[in-house]
C-alpha positions in Angstrom: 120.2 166.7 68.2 121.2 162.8 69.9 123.9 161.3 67.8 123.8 157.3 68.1 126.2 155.6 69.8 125.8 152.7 67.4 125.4 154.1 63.8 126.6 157.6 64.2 122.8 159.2 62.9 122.1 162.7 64.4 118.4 162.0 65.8 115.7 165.0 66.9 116.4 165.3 70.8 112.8 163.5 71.8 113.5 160.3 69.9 113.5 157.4 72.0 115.1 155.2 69.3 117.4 155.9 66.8 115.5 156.4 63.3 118.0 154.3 61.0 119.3 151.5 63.1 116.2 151.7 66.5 118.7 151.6 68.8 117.6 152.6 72.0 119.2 156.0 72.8 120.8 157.4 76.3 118.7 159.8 78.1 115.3 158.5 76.7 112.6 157.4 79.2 112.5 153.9 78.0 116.3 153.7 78.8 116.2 154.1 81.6 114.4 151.5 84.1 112.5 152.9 87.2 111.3 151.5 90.2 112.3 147.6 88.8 113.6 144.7 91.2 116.9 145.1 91.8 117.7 141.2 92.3 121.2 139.1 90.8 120.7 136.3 89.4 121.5 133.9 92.0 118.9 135.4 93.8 116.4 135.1 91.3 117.3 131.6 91.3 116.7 130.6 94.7 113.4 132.7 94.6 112.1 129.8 91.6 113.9 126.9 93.7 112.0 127.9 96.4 108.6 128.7 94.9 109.1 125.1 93.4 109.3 123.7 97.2 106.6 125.2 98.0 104.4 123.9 95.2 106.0 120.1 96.0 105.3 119.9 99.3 101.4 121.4 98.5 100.9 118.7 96.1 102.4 116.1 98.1 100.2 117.1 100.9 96.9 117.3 98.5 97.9 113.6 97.0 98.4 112.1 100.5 94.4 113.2 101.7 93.2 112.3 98.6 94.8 108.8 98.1 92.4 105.8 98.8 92.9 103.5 102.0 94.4 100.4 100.8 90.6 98.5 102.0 88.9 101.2 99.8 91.2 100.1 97.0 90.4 96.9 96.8 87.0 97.7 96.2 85.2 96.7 92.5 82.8 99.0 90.9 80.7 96.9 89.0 78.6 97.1 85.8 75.7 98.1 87.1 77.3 100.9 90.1 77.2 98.8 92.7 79.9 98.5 94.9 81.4 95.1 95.8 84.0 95.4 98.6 87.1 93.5 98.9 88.7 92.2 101.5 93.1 93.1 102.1 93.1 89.4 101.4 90.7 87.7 100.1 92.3 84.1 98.7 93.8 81.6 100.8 95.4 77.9 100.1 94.6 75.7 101.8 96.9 71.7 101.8 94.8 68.8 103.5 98.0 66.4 103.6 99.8 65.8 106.7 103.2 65.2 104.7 106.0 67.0 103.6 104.9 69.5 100.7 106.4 72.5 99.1 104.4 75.8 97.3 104.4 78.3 95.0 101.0 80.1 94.9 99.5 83.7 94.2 99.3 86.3 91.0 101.6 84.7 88.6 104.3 87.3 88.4 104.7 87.4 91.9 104.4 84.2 93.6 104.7 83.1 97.4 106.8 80.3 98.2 105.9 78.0 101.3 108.1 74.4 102.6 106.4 72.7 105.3 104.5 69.9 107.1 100.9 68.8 107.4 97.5 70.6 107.2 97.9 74.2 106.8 96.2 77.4 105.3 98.0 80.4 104.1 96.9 83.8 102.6 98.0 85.1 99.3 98.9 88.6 98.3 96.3 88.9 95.2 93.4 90.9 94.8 90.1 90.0 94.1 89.8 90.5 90.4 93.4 88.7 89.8 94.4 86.0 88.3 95.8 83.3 90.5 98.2 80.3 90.2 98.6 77.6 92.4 101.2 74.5 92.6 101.6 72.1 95.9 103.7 69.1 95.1 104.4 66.4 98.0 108.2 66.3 99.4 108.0 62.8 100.2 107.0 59.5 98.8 103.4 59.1 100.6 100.3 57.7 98.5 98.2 59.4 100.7 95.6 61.8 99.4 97.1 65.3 98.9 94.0 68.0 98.7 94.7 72.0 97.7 91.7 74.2 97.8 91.6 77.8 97.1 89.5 79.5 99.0 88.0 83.2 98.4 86.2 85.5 101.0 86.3 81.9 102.7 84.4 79.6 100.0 86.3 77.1 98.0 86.2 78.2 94.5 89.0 75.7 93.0 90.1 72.2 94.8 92.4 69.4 93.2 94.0 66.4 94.5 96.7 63.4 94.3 97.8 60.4 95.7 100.7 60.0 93.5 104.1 59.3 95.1 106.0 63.0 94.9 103.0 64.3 92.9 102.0 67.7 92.9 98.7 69.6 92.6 98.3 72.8 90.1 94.8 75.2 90.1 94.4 78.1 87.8 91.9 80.5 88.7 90.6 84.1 87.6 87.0 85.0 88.5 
């Protein structure tokens, strides 16, 4: 007869658990644990830290083959499956005036800002599917003919003017 520890019940010798309260009893096989890790817990710990390394650095390494080049990126997928590549900039401004002027032009949260002189054509930041917002005013008090075009892939798309004193120029554009 086992007595247990817990409730005081005399058990038959080859019970494993104690018949009134199943509480497991000394000297039973499942009591005892055989062949098991032997591993603390801080161990065990740096065993999971480390097997989530591991798995980090393999998905940053599968993510970083299988990203898109920014050119491929840019690239629109039409309608009909066909592809229609994009260029890493394909708008530009461009001011016909040979006065003072001043800019804000691109995608309308994140305009480029531009102060300068005469002719001039500058690239903008915006893809080809984005809308796009343009604004030259003159800094001076010429009457001469102030002309903006926006240009896309190298066509004019958009193109404005003014001969106002200190006037300013504003296209809209989404294609």
């Amino acid at each position: 007869m086992v007595k247990c520890p817990r409730c005081g019940h005399d058990n038959i010798s080859s019970t494993t658990y104690c018949e009134n309260c199943s509480y497991i009893l000394d000297g039973s096989p499942t009591g005892q644990k055989k062949g098991g890790w032997k591993m603390g817990t801080a161990k065990k710990i740096v065993l999971i830290i480390g097997i989530i390394a591991i798995a980090l650095v393999l998905f940053s390494a599968i993510n970083h083959f299988n990203k898109p080049t920014n050119e491929e990126s840019l690239n629109v997928v039409v309608a009909d499956n066909n592809v229609q590549q994009g260029s890493s900039h394909p708008y530009a401004v461009k001011v016909i005036y040979d006065g003072f002027w001043y800019s804000k032009a691109g995608e309308p949260s994140t305009l480029q800002e531009q102060s300068t002189q005469g002719r001039h054509t500058f690239d903008l930041d915006c893809a080809a599917w984005d809308k796009v917002y343009v604004l030259v005013e003159k800094n001076d008090d010429s009457t001469e003919n102030m002309t903006v075009q926006l240009l896309k892939n190298g066509e004019v798309v958009a193109e404005n003017s003014t001969t106002n004193s200190g006037g300013q120029v504003t296209i809209n554009y989404q294609s």
